[in-house]
MARLUMDREN-418334 format. One record per residue: residue number from 1; residue in three letters; x, y negated, z negated of N, C-alpha, C, CB in turn. Coordinates in nm, 2 decimals, decimal comma, always signed. Glycine has a CB too. Layout:
+-----+-----+--------+--------+--------+--------+--------+--------+--------+--------+--------+--------+--------+--------+
!   i !  aa !   n.c1 !   n.c2 !   n.c3 !  ca.c1 !  ca.c2 !  ca.c3 !   c.c1 !   c.c2 !   c.c3 !  cb.c1 !  cb.c2 !  cb.c3 !
+-----+-----+--------+--------+--------+--------+--------+--------+--------+--------+--------+--------+--------+--------+
! NUM ! ALA !      X !      Y !      Z !      X !      Y !      Z !      X !      Y !      Z !      X !      Y !      Z !
...
+-----+-----+--------+--------+--------+--------+--------+--------+--------+--------+--------+--------+--------+--------+
END
This chain:
+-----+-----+--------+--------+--------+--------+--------+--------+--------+--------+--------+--------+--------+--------+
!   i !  aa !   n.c1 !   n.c2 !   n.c3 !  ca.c1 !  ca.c2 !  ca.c3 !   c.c1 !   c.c2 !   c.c3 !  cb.c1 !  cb.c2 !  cb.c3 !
+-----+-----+--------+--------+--------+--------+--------+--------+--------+--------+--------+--------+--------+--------+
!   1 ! UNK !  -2,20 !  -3,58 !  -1,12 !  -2,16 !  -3,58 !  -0,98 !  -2,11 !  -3,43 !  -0,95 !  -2,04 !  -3,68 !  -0,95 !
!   2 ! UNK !  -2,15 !  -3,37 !  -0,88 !  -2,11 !  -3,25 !  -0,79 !  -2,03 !  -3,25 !  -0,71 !  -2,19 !  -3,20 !  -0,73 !
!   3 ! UNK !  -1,91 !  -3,15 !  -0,68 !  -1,82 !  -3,17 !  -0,60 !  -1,87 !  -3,10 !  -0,50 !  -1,70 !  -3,14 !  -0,64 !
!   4 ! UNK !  -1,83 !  -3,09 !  -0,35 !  -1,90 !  -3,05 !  -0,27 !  -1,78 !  -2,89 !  -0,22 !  -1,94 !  -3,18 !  -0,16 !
!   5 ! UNK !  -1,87 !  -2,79 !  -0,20 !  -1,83 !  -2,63 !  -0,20 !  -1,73 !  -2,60 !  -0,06 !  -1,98 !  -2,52 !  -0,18 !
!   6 ! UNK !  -1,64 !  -2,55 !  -0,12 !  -1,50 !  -2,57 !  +0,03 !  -1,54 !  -2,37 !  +0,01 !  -1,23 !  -2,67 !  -0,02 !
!   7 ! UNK !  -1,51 !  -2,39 !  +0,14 !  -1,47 !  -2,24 !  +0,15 !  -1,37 !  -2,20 !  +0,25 !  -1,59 !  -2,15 !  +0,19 !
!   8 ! UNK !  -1,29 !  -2,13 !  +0,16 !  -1,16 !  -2,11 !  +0,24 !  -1,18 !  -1,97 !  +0,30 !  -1,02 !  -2,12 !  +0,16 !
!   9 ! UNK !  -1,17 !  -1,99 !  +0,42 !  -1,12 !  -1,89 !  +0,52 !  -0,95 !  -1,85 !  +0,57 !  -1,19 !  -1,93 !  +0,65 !
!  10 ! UNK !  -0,98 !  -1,71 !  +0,58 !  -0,85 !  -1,66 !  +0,60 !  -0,80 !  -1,73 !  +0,76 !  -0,85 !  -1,49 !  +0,60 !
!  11 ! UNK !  -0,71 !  -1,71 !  +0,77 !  -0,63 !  -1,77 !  +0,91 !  -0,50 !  -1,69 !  +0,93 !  -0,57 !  -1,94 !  +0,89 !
!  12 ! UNK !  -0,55 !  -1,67 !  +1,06 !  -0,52 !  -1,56 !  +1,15 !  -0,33 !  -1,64 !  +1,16 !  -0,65 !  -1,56 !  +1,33 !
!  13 ! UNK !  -0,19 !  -1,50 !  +1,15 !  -0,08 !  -1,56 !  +1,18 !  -0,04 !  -1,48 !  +1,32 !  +0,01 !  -1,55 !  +1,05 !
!  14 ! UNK !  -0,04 !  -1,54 !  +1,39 !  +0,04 !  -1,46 !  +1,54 !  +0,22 !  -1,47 !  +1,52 !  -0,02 !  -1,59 !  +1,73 !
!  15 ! UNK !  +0,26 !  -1,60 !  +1,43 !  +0,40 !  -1,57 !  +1,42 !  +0,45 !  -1,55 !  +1,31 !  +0,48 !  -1,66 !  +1,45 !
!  16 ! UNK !  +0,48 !  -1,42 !  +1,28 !  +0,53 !  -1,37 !  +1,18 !  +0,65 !  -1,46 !  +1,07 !  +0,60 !  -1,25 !  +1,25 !
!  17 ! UNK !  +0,71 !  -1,54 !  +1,13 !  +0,86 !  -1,64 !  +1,03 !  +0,72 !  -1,70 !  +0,98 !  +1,04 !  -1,79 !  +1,14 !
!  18 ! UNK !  +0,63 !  -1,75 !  +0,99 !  +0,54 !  -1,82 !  +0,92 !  +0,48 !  -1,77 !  +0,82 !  +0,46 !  -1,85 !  +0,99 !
!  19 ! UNK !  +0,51 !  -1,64 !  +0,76 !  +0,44 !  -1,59 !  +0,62 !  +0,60 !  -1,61 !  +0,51 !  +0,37 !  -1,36 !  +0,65 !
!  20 ! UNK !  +0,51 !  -1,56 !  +0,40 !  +0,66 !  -1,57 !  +0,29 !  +0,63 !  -1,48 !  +0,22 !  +0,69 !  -1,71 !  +0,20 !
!  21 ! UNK !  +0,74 !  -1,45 !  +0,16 !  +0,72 !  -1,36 !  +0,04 !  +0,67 !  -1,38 !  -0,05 !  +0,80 !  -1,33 !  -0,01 !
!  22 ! UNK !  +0,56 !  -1,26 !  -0,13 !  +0,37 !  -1,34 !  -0,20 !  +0,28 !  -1,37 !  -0,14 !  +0,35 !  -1,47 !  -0,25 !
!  23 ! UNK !  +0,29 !  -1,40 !  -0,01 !  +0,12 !  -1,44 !  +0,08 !  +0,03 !  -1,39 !  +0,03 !  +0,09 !  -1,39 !  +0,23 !
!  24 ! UNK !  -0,04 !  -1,39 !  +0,06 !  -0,16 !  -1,28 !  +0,01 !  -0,22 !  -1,27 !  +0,19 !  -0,32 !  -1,37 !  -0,15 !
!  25 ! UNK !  -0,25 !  -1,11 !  +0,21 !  -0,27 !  -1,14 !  +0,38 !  -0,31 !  -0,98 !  +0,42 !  -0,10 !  -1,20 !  +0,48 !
!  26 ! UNK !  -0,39 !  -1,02 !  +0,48 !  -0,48 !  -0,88 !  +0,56 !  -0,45 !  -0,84 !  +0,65 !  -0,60 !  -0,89 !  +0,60 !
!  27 ! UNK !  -0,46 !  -0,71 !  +0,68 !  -0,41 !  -0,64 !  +0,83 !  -0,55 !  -0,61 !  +0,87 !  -0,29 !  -0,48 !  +0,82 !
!  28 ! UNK !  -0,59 !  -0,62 !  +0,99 !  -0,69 !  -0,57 !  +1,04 !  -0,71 !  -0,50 !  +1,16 !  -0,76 !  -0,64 !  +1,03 !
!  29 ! UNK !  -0,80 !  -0,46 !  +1,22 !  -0,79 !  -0,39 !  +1,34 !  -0,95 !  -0,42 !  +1,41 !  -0,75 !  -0,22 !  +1,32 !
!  30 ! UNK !  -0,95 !  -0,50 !  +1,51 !  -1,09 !  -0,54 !  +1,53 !  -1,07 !  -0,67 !  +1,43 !  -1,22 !  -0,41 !  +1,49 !
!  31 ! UNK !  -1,23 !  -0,66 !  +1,35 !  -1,27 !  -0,76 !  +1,24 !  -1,26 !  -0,71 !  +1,12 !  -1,40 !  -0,82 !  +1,24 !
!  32 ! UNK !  -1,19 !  -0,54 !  +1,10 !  -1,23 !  -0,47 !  +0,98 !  -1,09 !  -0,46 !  +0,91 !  -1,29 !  -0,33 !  +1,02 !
!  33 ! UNK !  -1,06 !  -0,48 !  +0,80 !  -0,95 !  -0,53 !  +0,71 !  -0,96 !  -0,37 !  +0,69 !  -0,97 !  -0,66 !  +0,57 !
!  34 ! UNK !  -0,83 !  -0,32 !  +0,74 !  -0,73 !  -0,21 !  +0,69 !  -0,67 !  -0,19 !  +0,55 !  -0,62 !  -0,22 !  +0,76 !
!  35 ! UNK !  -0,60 !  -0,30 !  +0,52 !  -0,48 !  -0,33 !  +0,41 !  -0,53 !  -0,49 !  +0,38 !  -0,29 !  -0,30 !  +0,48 !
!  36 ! UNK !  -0,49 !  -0,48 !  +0,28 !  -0,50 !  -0,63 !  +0,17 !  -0,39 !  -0,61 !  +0,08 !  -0,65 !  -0,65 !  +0,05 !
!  37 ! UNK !  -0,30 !  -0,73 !  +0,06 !  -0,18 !  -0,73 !  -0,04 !  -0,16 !  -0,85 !  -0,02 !  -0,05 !  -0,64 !  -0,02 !
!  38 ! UNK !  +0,02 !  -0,79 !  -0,09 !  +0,08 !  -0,94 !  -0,09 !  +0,25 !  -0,92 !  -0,01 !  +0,09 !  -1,02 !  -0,30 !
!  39 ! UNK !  +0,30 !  -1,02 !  +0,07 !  +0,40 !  -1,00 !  +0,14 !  +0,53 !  -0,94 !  +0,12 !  +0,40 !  -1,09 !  +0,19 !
!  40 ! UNK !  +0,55 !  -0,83 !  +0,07 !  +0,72 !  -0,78 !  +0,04 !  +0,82 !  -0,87 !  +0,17 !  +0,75 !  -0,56 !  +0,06 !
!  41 ! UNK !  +0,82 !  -0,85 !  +0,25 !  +0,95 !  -0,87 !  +0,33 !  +0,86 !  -0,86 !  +0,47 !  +1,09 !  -0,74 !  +0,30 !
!  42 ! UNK !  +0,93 !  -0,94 !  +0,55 !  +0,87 !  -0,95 !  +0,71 !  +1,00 !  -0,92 !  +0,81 !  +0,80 !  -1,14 !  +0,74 !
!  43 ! UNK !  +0,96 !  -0,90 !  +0,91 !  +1,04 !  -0,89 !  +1,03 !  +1,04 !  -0,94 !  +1,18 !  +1,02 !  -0,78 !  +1,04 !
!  44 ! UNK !  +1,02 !  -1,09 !  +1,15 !  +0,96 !  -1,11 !  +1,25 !  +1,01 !  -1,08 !  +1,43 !  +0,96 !  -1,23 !  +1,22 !
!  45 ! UNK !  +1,15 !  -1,05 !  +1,45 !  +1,20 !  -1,06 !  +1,57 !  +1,11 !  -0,92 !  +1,61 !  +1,38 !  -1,07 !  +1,57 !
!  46 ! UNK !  +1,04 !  -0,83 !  +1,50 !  +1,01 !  -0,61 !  +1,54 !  +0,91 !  -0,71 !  +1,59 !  +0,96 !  -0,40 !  +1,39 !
!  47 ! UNK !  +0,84 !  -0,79 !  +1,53 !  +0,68 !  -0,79 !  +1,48 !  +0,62 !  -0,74 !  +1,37 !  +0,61 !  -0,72 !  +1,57 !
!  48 ! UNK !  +0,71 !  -0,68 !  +1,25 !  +0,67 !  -0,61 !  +1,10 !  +0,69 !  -0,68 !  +0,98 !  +0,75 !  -0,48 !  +1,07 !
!  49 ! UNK !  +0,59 !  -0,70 !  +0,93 !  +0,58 !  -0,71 !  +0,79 !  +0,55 !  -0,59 !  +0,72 !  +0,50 !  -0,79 !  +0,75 !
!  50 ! UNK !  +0,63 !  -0,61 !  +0,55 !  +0,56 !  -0,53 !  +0,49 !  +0,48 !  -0,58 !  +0,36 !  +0,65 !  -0,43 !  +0,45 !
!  51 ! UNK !  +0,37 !  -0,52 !  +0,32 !  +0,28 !  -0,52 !  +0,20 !  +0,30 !  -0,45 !  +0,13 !  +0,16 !  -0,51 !  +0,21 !
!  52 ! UNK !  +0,24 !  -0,50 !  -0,03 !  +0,23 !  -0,43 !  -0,14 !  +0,06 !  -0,47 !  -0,15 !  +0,36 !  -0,47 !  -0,26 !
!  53 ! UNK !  +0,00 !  -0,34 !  -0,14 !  -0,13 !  -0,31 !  -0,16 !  -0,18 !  -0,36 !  -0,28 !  -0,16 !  -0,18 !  -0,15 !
!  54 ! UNK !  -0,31 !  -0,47 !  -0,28 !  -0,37 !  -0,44 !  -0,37 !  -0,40 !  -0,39 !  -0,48 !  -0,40 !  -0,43 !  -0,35 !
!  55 ! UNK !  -0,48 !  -0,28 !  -0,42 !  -0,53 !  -0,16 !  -0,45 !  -0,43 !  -0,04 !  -0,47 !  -0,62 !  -0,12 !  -0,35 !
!  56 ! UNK !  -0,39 !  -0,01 !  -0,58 !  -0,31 !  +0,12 !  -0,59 !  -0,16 !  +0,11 !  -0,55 !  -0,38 !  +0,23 !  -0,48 !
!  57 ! UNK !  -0,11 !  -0,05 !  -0,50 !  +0,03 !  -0,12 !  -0,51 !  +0,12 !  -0,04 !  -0,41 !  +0,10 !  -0,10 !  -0,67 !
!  58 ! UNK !  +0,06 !  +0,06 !  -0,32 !  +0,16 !  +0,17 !  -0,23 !  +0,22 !  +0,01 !  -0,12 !  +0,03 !  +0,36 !  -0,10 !
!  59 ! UNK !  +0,35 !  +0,06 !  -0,04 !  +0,39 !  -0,03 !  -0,01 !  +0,31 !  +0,00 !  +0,12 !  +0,52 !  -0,05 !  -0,02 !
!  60 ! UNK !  +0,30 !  -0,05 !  +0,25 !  +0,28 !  -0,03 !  +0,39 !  +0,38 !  -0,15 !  +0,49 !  +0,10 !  -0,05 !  +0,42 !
!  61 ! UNK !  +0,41 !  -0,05 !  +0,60 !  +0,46 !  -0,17 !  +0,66 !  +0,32 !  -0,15 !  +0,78 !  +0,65 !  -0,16 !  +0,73 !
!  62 ! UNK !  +0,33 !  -0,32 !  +0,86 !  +0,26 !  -0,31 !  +0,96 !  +0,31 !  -0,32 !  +1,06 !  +0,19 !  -0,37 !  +0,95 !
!  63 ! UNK !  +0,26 !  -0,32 !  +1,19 !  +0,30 !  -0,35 !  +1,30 !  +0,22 !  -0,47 !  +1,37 !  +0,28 !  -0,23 !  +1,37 !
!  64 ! UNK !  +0,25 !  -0,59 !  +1,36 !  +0,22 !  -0,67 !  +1,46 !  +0,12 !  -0,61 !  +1,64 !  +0,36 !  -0,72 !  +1,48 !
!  65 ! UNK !  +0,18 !  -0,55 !  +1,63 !  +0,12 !  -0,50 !  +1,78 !  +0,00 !  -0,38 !  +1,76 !  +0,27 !  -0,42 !  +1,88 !
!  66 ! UNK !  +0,02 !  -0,33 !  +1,63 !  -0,12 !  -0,26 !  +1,59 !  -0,21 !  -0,34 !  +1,55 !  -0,13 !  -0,16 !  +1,49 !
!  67 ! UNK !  -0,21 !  -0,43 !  +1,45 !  -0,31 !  -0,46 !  +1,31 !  -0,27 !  -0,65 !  +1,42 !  -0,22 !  -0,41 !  +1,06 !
!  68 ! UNK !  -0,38 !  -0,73 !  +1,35 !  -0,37 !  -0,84 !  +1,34 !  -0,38 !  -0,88 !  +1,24 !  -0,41 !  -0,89 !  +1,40 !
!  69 ! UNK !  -0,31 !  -0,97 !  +1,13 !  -0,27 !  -1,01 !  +1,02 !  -0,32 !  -1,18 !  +1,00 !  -0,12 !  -0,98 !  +1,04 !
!  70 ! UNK !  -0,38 !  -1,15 !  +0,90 !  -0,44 !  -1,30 !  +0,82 !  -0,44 !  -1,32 !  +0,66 !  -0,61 !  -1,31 !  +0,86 !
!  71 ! UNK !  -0,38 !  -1,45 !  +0,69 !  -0,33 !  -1,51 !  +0,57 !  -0,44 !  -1,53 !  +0,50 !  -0,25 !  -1,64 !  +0,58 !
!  72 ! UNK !  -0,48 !  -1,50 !  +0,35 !  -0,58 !  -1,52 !  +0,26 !  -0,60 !  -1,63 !  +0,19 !  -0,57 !  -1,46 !  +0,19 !
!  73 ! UNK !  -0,64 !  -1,75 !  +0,18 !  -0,62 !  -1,83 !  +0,10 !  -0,59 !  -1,80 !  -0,06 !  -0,72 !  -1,89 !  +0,13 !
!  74 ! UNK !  -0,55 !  -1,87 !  -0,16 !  -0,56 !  -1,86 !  -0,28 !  -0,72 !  -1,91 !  -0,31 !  -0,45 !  -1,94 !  -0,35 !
!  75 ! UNK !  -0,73 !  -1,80 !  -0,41 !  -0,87 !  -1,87 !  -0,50 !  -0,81 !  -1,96 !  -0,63 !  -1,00 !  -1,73 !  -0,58 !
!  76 ! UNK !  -0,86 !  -2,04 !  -0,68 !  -0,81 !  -2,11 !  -0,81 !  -0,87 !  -2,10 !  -0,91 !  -0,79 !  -2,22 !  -0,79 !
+-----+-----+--------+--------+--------+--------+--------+--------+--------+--------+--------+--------+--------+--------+
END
């Protein structure tokens, strides 16, 4: 028996208190992913979160009102 193929898509967060510390979550601008990490600390009342990159671990904060921000699913 074959299980049948889920694919998880990311999902878009408009309210910041809804991420946690660890997310895994993309900043983007348009459809084009800026930054990829995982969530250090959020701010919801600015509109900022911050990330720890991926790639090369630098921290970034974002701006809500620049980037739009999507939660990554886990892979397992």
């Amino acid at each position: 028996m074959t299980l049948p193929t889920i694919t998880a898509t990311p999902t878009r967060i408009r309210n910041l208190g809804a991420l946690r510390r660890g997310d895994a979550v993309e900043a983007r601008i348009e459809n084009d992913v800026q930054y990829r990490g995982r969530v250090v600390r959020t701010a919801p009342g600015v509109g900022l979160v911050w990330i720890r990159e991926d790639e090369g671990g630098d921290r970034r904060t974002v701006s809500q009102s620049d980037y739009s921000i999507w939660r990554v699913p886990e892979v397992a």
